[in-house]
N, C-alpha and C positions, 0 to 999 in steps of 0.2 A: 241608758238612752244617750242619746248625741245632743250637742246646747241645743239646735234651734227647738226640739221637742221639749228640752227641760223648759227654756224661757217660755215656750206658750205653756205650758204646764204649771208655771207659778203664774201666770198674768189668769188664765183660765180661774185659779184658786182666789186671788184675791179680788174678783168680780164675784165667785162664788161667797166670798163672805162681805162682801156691799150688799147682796140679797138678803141674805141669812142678817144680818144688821139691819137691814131695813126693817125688819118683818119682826124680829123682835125690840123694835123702837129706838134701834139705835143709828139711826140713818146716816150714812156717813156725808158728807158735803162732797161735792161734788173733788173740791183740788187733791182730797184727801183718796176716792175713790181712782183720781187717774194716777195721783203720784205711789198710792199704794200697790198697784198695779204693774205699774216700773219697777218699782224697786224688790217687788216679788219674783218679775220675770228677771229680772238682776243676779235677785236673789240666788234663785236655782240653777245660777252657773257657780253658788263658791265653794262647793263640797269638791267638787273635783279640783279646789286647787291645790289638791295633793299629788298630782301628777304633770306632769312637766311639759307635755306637748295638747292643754285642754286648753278651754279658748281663755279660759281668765288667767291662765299661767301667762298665756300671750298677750291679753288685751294693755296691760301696762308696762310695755317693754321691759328694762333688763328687770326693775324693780320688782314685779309682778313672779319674774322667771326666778331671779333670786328667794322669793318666800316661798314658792313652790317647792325649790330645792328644802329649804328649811321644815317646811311643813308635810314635806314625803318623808323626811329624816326623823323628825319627830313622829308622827301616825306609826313609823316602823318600831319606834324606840316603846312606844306608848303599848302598843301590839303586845309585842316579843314581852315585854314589862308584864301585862296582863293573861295573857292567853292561856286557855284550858288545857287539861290534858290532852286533848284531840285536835287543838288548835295547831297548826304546823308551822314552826318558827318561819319568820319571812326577811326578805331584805330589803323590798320595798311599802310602803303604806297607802297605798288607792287604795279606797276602798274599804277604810278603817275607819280610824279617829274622826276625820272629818264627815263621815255618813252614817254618825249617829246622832240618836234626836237628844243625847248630853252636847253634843255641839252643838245641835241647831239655837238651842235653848241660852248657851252660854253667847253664842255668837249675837244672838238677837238682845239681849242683857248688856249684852259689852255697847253695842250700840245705842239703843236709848238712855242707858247711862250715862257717854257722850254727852248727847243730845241735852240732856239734864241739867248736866256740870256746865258745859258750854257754851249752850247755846247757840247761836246761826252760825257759826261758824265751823262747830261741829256737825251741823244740819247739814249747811251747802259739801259739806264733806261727804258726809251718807249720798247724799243726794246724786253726787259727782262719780262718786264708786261706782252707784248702781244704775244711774245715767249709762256711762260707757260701758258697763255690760250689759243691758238692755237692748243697746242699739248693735252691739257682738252678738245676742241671742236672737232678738227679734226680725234685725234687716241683716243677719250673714253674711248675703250674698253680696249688698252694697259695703258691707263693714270689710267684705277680706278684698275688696276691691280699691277699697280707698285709703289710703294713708292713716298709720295711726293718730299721727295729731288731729287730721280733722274729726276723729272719732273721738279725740279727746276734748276739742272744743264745741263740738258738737254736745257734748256731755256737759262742760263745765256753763254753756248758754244755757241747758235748760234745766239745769242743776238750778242757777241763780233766778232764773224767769219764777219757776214752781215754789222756790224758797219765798221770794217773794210775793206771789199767788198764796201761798200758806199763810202766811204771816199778816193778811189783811184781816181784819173784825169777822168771827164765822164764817172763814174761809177751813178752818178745821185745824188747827194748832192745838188747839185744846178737846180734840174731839177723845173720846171715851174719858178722860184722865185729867178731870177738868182744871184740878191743880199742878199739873206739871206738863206743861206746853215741850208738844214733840216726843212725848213717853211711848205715845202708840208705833213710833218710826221703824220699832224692834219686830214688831210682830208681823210684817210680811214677811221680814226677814227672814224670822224661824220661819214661817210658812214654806215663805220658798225653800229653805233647805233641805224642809221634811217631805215637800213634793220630790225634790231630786232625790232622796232617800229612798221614796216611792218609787218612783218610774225606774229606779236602776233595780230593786226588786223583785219586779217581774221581766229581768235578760237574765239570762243564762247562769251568771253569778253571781245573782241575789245578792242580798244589802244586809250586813252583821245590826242592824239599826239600835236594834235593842242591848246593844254593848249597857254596861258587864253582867246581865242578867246570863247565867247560864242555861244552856239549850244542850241538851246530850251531852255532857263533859266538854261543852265548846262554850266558851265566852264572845267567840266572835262567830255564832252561828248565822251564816248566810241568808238568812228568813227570804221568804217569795212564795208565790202558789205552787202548783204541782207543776213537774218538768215539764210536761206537755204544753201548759197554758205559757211557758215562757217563750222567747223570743234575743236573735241576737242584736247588739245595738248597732243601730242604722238600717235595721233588715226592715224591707215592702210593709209590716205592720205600721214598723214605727211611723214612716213619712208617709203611706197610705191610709191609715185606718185614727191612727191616735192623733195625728196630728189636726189632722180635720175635724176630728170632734174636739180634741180640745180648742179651735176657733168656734164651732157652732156652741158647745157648752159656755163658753166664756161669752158669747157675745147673747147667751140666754141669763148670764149673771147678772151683766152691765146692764138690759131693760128691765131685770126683777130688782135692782137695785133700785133705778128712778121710779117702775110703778107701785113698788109696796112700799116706797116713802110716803110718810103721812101729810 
């Protein structure tokens, strides 16, 4: 799928798990519920930054384009390293290393760990990341229109607003994890990644996700539904059909979230 569908696709998921949390008594507070939201819809733009012309490769100018080089070289190196007998050596890595759920998992770990060790300062950092990819997946059309600095200050205001919204008394700092403030930061994170895992799945070239489990003499088998149910990315389903339900699902999350709170 293309950003803007991954980002409503992670903002859609983690409304759907403020519901599913309310309902099983773990209600999330409110700051926790919007900043988890962002940073999922964030989220689901960073599996592709293993490929060089995606919006997160873009979103932080050269720096941004430089890890992407780095992290296509390695996914290919990672690949070719592991790959099945049926696996066909490659030269590039979209579509590997970074769109399995061993990355999402590590990715979201690497983060909260952060958050842990360092505290607000590692936060307002998360925060800032997934700030300005947020406002790359969510407003596109105003983000490719506008300057990257302002999309970066843009990110770094409400990186520090929300930081500090979080950081008030049961504003949700400690929410699931009550002794280690900002633990939960990791976990829309995997979400997100594992939605982007999802939604590239069901196109055309399916998603190796379940890396290094083997699937027919392939370690990096392309898993997704049957040919037929798939689709090419950016094709009439995606912005016609998916997109719009993932706004009506997500905005049926956000009210099960405030009404099944006790």
């Amino acid at each position: 799928m293309m950003g803007p569908a991954h980002s409503l696709s992670g903002a859609m998921a983690w409304l759907g798990v403020g519901a599913a949390a309310s309902w099983a008594g773990h209600p999330m507070p409110w700051p926790v519920l919007v900043v988890g939201t962002l940073i999922c819809a964030g989220a689901a733009l960073a599996p592709d930054l293993d490929h060089k012309n995606a919006t997160i490769s873009r979103a932080f100018g050269p720096l941004s384009k430089i890890l992407a080089g780095f992290i296509d070289k390695l996914s290919a190196a990672v690949y070719n390293a592991t790959r099945g007998p049926k696996d066909r050596r490659r030269s590039g890595g979209h579509r590997t290393l970074t769109h399995t759920w061993i990355w999402a998992v590590l990715l979201g770990a690497g983060f909260s760990g952060a958050a842990i060790a360092f505290g607000r300062w590692a936060v307002l950092a998360t925060l800032f990341i997934h700030m300005v990819l947020a406002v790359e997946g969510l407003l596109w059309r105003m983000a490719r229109v506008s300057s990257d600095v302002l999309v970066w200050l843009l990110g770094a205001t409400t990186a520090w607003i929300l930081a500090g919204v979080l950081n008030e008394p049961g504003n949700g700092a400690n929410w699931l994890f009550a002794d280690e403030p900002y633990a939960w930061l990791g976990l829309p994170i995997v979400l997100g990644a594992i939605v982007h895992t999802l939604g590239d799945s069901i196109t055309i070239s399916g998603c190796p996700m379940l890396w290094p489990l083997p699937i027919a003499g392939r370690r990096w088998y392309p898993l997704g539904p049957p040919s037929f149910m798939r689709f090419r990315a950016g094709a009439w389903v995606e912005n016609k059909v998916l997109m719009p339900a993932f706004v009506i699902l997500g905005a049926a999350g956000g009210i099960g979230a405030g009404l099944l709170a006790p």
